[in-house]
DOZAVO-779121 format. One record per atom (N, C-alpha, C): residue number from 1; atom name; residue in one letter; x negated, y, z negated. Coordinates in pm, 1 decimal. Layout:
<nodes>
   i at aa       xx       yy       zz
 NUM CA  a        X        Y        Z
...
</nodes>
This chain:
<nodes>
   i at aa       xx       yy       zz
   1  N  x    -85.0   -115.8      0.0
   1 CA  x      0.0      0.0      0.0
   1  C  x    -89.9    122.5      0.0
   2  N  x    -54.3    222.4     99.9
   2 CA  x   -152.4    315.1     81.8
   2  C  x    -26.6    465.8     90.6
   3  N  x   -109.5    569.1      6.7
   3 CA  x    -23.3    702.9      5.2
   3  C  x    -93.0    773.6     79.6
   4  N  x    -21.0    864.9    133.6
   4 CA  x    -89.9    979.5    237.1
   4  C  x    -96.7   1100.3    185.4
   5  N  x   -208.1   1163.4    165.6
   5 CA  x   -254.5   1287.6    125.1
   5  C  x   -161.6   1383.5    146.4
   6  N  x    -88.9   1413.6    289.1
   6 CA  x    -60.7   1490.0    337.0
   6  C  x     98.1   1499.2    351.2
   7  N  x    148.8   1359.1    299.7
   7 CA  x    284.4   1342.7    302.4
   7  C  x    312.6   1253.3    155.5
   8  N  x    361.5   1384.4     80.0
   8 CA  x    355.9   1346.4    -84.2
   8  C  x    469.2   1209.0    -84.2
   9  N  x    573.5   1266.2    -28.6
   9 CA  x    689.9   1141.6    -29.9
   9  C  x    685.3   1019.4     78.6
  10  N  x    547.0    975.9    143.3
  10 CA  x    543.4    844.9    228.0
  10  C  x    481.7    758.5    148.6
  11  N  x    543.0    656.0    180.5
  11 CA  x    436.8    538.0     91.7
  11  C  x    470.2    426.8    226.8
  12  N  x    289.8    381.3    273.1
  12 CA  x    318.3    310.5    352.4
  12  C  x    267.0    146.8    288.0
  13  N  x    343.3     75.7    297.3
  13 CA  x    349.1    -54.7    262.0
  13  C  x    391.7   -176.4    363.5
  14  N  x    386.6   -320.8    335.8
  14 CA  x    401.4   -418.9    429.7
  14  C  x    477.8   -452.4    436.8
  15  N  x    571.8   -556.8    512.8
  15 CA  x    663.1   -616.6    527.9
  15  C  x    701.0   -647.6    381.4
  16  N  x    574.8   -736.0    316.2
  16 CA  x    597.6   -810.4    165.6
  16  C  x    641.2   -721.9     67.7
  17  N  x    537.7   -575.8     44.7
  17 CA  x    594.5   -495.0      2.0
  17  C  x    752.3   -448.8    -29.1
  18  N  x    800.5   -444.4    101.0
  18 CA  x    917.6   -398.6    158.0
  18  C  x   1037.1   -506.5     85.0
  19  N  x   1006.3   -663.8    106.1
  19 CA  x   1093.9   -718.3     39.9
  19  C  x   1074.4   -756.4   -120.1
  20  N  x    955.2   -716.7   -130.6
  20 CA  x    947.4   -728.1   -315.5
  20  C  x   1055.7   -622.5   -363.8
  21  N  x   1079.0   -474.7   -309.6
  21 CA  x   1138.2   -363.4   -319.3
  21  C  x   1266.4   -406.5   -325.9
  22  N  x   1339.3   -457.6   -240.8
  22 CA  x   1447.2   -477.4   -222.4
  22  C  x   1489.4   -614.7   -323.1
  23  N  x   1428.2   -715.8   -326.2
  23 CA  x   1450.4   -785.5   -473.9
  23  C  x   1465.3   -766.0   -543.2
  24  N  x   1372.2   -634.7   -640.6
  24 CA  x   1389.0   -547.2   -781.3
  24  C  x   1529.4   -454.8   -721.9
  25  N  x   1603.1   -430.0   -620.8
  25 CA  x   1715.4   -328.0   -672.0
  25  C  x   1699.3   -221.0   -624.5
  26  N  x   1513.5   -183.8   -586.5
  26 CA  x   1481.1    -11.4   -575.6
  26  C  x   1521.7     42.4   -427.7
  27  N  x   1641.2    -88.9   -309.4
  27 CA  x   1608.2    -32.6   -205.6
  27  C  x   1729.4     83.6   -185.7
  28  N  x   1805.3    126.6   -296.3
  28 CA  x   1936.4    253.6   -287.3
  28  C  x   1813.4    404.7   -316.9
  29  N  x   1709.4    343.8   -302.8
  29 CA  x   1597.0    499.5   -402.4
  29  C  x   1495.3    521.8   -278.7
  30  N  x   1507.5    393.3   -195.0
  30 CA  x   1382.8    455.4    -75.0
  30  C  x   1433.7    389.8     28.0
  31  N  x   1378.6    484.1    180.7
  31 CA  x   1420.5    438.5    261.9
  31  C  x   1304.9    416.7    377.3
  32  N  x   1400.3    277.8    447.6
  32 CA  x   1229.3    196.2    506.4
  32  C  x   1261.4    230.2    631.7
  33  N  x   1155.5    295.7    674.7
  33 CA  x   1101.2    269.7    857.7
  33  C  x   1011.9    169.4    910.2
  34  N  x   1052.0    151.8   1018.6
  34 CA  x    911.1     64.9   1074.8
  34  C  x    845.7    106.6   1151.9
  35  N  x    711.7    160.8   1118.3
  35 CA  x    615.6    209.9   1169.0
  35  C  x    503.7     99.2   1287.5
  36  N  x    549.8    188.4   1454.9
  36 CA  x    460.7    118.5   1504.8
  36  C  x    301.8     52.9   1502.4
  37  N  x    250.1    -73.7   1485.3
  37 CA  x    106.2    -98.4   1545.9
  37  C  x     50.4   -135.1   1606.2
  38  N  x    -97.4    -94.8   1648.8
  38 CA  x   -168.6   -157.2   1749.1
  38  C  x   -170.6   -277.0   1755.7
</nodes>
C-alpha cells in the first residue's frame, strides 16, 4: 500500500488490499477505482 505525497486522500493498494477492506465493513468509508497498469 503506498500514499501519495501529493494526493492526501489516495491510498493506492491491491486487489488483496481492496478485499481485506471490504470484509472489515470499511467499504461505505472509501471508494475503489481501478487504476490502469503496465
Amino acid at each position: 500500500m503506498f500514499r501519495l505525497a501529493n494526493f492526501m486522500t489516495m491510498i493506492i493498494g491491491t486487489e488483496r488490499f481492496v478485499e481485506a477492506v471490504r470484509r472489515l465493513g470499511y467499504e461505505q468509508d472509501i471508494a475503489f477505482r481501478e487504476l490502469p497498469a503496465r
